[in-house]
C-alpha positions in Angstrom: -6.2 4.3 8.6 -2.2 4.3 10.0 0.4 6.2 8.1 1.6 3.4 6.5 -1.7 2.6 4.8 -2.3 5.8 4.1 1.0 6.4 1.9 0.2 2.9 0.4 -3.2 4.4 -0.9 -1.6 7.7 -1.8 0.9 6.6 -4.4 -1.5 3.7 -5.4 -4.0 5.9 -6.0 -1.1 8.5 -8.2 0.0 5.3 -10.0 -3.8 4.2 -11.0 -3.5 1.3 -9.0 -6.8 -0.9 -6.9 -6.7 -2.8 -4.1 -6.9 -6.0 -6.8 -3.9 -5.0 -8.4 -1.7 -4.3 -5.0 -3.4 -8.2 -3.6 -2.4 -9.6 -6.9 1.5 -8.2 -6.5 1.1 -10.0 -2.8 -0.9 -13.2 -3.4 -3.7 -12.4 -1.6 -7.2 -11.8 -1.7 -8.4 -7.9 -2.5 -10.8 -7.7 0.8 -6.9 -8.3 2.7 -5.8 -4.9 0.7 -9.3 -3.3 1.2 -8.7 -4.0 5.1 -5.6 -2.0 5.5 -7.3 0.9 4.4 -10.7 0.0 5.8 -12.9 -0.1 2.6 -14.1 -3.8 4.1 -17.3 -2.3 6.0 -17.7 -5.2 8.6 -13.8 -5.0 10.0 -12.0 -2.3 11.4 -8.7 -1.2 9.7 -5.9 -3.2 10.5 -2.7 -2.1 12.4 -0.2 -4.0 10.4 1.3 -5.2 7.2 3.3 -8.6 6.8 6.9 -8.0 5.6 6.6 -10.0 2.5 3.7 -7.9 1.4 5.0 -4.8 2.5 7.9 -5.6 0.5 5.7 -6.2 -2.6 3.5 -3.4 -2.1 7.0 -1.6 -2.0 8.2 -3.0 -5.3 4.6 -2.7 -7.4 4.5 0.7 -6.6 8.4 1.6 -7.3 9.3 2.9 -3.7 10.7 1.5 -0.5 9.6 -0.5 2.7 11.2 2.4 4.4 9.0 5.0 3.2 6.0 3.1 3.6 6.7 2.5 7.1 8.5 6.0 8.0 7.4 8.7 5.2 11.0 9.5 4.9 14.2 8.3 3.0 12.8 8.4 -0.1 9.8 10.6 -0.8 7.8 10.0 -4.0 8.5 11.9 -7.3 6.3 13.0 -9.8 7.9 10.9 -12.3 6.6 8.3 -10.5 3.0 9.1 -10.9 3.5 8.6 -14.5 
């Protein structure tokens, strides 16, 4: 899985959030999500994210593009696990 996926599952998983509810805030279909983090057993992870869903991934779970993409800028906090 790359970093980026990785912090996308992270602070999806904190927030309670499935790969149907991150493809819903994108428009597309959950297998798409499932294959960034590769859950989809017949395809290898992928190695990138569109911009328009990173930057709804971004906004459903309350962070940036930025910190998806780089770790830093703006780190997750607690109060938004709740």
């Amino acid at each position: 899985m790359e970093p980026w996926a990785a912090r996308i599952k992270e602070l999806a998983d904190a927030k309670g959030l499935r790969d149907s509810d991150l493809a819903r805030a994108c428009g597309i279909a959950p297998n798409s999500v499932g294959q960034w983090f590769g859950s989809v057993s017949d395809k290898p992870p992928t190695k990138s994210i569109k911009g328009e869903h990173l930057i709804a991934v971004a906004r459903e779970l309350g962070t940036t593009a930025e910190w998806i993409m780089t770790g830093c800028c703006r780190v997750p906090s607690a109060a938004w696990y709740s």
